[in-house]
BATIMI-620655 format. One record per residue (C-alpha): residue in one letter; residue number from 1; x, y, z. Coordinates in steps of 0.25 Angstrom, whole numbers, always signed. Example, Ala and Ser with C-alpha at 12.3 -4.5 7.8 and 13.67 -1.06 7.14 Angstrom:
2
{type: a seq: 1 px: +49 py: -18 pz: +31} $
{type: s seq: 2 px: +55 py: -4 pz: +29} $
end
This chain:
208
{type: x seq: 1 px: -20 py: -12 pz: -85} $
{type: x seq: 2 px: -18 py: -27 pz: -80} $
{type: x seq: 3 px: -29 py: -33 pz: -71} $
{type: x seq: 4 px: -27 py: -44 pz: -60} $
{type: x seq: 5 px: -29 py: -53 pz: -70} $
{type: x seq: 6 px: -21 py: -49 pz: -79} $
{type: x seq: 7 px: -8 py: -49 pz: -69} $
{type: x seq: 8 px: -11 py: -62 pz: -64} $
{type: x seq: 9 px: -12 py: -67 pz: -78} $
{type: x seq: 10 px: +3 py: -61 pz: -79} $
{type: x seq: 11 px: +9 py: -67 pz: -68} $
{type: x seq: 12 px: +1 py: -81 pz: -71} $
{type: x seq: 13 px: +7 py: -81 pz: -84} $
{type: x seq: 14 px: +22 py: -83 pz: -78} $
{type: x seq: 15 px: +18 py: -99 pz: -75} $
{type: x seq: 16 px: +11 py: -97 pz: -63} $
{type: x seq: 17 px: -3 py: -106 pz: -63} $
{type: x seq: 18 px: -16 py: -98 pz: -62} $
{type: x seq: 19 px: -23 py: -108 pz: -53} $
{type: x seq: 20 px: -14 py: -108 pz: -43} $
{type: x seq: 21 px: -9 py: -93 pz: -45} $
{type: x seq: 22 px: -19 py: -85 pz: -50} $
{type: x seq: 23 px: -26 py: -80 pz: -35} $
{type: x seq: 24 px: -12 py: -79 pz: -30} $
{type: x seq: 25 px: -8 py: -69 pz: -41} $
{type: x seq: 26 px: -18 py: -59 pz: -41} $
{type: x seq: 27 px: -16 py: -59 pz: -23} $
{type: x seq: 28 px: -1 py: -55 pz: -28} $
{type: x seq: 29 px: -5 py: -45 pz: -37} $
{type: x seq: 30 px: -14 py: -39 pz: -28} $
{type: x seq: 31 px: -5 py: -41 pz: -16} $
{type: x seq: 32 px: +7 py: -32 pz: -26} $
{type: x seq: 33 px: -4 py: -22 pz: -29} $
{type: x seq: 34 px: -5 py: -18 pz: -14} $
{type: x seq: 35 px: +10 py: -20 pz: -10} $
{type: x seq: 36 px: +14 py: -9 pz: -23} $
{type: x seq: 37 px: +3 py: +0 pz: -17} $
{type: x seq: 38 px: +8 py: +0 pz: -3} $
{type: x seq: 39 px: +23 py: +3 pz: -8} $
{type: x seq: 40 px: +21 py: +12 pz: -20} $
{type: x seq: 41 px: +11 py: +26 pz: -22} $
{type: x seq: 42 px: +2 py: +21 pz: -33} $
{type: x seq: 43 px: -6 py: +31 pz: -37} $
{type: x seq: 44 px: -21 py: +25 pz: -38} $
{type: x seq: 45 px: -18 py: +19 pz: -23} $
{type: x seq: 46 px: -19 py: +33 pz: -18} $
{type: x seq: 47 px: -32 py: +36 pz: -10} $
{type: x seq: 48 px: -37 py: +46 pz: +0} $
{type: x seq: 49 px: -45 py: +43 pz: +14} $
{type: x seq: 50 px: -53 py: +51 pz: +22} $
{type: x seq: 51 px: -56 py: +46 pz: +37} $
{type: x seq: 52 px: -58 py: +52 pz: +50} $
{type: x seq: 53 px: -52 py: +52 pz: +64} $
{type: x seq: 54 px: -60 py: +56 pz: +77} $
{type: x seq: 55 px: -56 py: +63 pz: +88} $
{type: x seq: 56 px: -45 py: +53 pz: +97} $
{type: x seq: 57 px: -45 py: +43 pz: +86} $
{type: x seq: 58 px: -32 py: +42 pz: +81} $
{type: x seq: 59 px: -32 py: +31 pz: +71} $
{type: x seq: 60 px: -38 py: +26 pz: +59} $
{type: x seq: 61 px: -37 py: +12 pz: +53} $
{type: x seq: 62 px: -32 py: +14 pz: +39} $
{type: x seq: 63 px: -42 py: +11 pz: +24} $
{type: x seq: 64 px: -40 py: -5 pz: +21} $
{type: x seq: 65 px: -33 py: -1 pz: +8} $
{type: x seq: 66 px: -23 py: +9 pz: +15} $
{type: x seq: 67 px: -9 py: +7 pz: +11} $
{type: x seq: 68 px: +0 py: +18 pz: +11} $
{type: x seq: 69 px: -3 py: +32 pz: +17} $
{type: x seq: 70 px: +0 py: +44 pz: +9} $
{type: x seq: 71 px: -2 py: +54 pz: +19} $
{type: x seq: 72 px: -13 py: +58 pz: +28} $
{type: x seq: 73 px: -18 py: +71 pz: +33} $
{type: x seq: 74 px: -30 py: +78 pz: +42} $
{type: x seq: 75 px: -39 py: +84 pz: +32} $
{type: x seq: 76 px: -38 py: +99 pz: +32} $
{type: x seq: 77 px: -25 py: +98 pz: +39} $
{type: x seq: 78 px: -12 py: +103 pz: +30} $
{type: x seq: 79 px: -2 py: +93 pz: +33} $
{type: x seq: 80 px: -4 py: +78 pz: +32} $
{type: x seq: 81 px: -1 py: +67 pz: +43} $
{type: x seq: 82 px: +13 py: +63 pz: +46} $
{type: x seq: 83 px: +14 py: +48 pz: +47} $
{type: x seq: 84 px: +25 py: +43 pz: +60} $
{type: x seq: 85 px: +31 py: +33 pz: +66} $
{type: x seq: 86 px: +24 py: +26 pz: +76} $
{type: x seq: 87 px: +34 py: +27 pz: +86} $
{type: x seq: 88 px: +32 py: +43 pz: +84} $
{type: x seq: 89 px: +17 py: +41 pz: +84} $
{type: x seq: 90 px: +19 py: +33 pz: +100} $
{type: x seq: 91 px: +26 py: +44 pz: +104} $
{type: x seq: 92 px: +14 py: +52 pz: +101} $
{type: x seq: 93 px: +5 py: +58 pz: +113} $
{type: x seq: 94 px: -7 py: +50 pz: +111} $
{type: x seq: 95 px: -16 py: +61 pz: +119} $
{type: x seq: 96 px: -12 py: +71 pz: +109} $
{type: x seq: 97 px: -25 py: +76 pz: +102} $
{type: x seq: 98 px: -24 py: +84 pz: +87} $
{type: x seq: 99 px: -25 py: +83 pz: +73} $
{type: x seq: 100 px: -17 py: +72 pz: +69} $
{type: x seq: 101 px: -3 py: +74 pz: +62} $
{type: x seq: 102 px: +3 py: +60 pz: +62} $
{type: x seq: 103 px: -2 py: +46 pz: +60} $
{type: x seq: 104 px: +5 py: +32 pz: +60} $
{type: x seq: 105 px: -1 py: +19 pz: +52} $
{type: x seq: 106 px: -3 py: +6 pz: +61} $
{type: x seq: 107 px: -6 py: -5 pz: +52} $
{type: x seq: 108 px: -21 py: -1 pz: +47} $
{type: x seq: 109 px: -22 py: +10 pz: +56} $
{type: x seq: 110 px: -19 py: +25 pz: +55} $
{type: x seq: 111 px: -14 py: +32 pz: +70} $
{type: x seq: 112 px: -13 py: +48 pz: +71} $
{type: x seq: 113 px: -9 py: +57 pz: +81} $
{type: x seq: 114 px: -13 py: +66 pz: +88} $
{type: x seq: 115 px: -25 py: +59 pz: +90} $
{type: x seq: 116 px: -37 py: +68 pz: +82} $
{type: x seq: 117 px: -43 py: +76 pz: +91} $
{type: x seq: 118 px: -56 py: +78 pz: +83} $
{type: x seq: 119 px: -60 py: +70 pz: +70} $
{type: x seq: 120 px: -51 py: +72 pz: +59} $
{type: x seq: 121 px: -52 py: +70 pz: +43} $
{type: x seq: 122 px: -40 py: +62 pz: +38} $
{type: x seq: 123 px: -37 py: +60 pz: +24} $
{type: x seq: 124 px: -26 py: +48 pz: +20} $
{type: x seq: 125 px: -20 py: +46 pz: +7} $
{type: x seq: 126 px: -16 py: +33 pz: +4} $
{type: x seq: 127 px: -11 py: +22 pz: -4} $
{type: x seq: 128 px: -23 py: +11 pz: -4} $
{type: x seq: 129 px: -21 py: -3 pz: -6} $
{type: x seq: 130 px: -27 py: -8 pz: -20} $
{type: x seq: 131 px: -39 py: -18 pz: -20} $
{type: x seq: 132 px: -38 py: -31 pz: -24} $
{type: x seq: 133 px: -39 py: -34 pz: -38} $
{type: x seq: 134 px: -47 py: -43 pz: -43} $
{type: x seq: 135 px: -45 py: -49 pz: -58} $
{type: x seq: 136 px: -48 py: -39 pz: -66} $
{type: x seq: 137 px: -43 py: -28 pz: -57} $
{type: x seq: 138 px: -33 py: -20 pz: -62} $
{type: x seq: 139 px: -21 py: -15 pz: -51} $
{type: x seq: 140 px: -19 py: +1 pz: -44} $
{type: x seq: 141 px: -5 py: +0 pz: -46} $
{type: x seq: 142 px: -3 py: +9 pz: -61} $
{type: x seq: 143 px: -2 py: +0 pz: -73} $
{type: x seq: 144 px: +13 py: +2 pz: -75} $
{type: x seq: 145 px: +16 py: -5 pz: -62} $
{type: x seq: 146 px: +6 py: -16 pz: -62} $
{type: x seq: 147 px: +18 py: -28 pz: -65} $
{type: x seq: 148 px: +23 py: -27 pz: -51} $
{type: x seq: 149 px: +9 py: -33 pz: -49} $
{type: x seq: 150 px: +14 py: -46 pz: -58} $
{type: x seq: 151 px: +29 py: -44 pz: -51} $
{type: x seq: 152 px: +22 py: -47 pz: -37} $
{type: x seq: 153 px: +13 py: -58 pz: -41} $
{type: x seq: 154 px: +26 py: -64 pz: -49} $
{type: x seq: 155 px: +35 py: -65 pz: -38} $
{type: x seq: 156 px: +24 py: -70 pz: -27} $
{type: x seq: 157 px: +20 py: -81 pz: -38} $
{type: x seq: 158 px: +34 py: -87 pz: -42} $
{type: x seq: 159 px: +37 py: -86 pz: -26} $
{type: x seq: 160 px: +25 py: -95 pz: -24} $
{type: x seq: 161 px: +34 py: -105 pz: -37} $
{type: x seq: 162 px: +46 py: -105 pz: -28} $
{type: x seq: 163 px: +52 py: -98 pz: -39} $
{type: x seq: 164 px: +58 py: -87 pz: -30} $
{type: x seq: 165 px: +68 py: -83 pz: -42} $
{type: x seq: 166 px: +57 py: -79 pz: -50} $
{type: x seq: 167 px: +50 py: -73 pz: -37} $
{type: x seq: 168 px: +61 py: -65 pz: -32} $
{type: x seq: 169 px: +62 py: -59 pz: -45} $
{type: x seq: 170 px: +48 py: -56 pz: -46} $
{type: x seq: 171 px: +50 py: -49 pz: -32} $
{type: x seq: 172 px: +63 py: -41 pz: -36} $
{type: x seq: 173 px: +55 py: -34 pz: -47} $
{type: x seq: 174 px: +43 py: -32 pz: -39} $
{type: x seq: 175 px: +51 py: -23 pz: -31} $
{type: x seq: 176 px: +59 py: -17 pz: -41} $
{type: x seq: 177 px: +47 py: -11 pz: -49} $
{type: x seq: 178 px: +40 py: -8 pz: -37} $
{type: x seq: 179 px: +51 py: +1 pz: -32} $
{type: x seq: 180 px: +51 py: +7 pz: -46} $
{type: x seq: 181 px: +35 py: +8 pz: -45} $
{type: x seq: 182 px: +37 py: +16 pz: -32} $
{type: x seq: 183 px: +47 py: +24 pz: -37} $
{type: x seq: 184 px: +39 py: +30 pz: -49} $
{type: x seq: 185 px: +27 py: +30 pz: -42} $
{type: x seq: 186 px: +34 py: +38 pz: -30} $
{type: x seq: 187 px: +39 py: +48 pz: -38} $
{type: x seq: 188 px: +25 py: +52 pz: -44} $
{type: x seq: 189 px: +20 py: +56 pz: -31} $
{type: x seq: 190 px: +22 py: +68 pz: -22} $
{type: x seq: 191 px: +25 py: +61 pz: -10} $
{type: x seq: 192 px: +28 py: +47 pz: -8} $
{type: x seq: 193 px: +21 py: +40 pz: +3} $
{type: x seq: 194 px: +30 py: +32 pz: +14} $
{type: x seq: 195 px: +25 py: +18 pz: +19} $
{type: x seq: 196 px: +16 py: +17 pz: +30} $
{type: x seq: 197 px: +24 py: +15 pz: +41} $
{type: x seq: 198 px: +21 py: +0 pz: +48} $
{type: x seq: 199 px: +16 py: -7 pz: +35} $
{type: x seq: 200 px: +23 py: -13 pz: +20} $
{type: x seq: 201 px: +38 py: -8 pz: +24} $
{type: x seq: 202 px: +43 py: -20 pz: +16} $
{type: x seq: 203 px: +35 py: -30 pz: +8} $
{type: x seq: 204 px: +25 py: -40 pz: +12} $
{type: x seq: 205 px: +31 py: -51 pz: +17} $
{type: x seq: 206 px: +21 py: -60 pz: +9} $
{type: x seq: 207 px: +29 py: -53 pz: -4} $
{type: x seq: 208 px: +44 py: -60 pz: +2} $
end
């Protein structure tokens, strides 16, 4: 399995100067490692949290790494949360007091209705954002899939040569292997997660 390095070594060897390139290719690298594990279900990004909600409190501001939920549920309860829409969460009675059965995402923060009426133990699973890597870190993403990593950092650094050819190809295949990536991964997993509503419908616009 490559490191950081290792990547960035890769991508540098295409012509690109390590003195002026080498910070900006391992900030792309990193930057692909989070973009794939908010649009794919890789399997070591799964992670379960536990947390709490007291009686009239009816929101709960999401872990820092949080990037996609799997589902949600009240613990001892059989059936997990059902995420809506936040027109149909508005339409909600804000008095109404229970144990909660739905939940919208806001940015950061978790809303859920009815509003608890007692404290509550929740369980979350969800997809985490990766760390940053450092040099001689090695990526989440499984080994096989790892050259999207260099795809991305390709296309941001002949974008930053003006050579948008080579760039847009770069891109193209990005996208390519990640559908590919999605799909294989999708299909080894029970139940495939829909995007937060709210947050990464299309690619960050830095990526255009």
């Amino acid at each position: 399995m490559s490191t950081l390095l290792e990547i960035t070594n890769k991508v540098l060897s295409y012509g690109f100067s390590s003195a002026r390139y080498l910070d900006d290719v391992q900030d792309w690298i990193n930057e692909a490692q989070g973009y794939i594990v908010r649009q794919a279900n890789i399997p070591a990004a799964n992670t379960v949290h536990t947390f709490s909600v007291s009686l009239g409190d009816n929101s709960y501001t999401l872990p820092s790494d949080f990037a996609r939920i799997i589902d949600v549920y009240v613990e001892n309860e059989e059936d997990v949360l059902e995420e809506i829409s936040i027109n149909d969460f508005d339409g909600l009675d804000p008095d109404d007091r229970g144990t909660p059965i739905v939940y919208i995402v806001i940015g950061n923060v978790m809303y859920f209705a009815p509003t608890p009426d007692n404290t509550y133990t929740i369980k979350m699973r969800y997809y985490k954002l990766p760390a940053t890597m450092d040099a001689n870190d090695t990526p989440e993403i499984p080994e096989q899939y790892q050259y999207l990593l260099e795809t991305y950092a390709l296309h941001k650094a002949f974008r930053r040569e003006s050579d948008f050819e080579a760039s847009q190809f770069y891109r193209n295949q990005f996208f390519e292997d990640l559908a590919r990536l999605k799909g294989e991964l999708h299909r080894n997993t029970r139940a495939v997660p829909g995007q937060v509503k709210g947050t990464w419908h299309g690619f960050p616009p830095y990526y255009e």
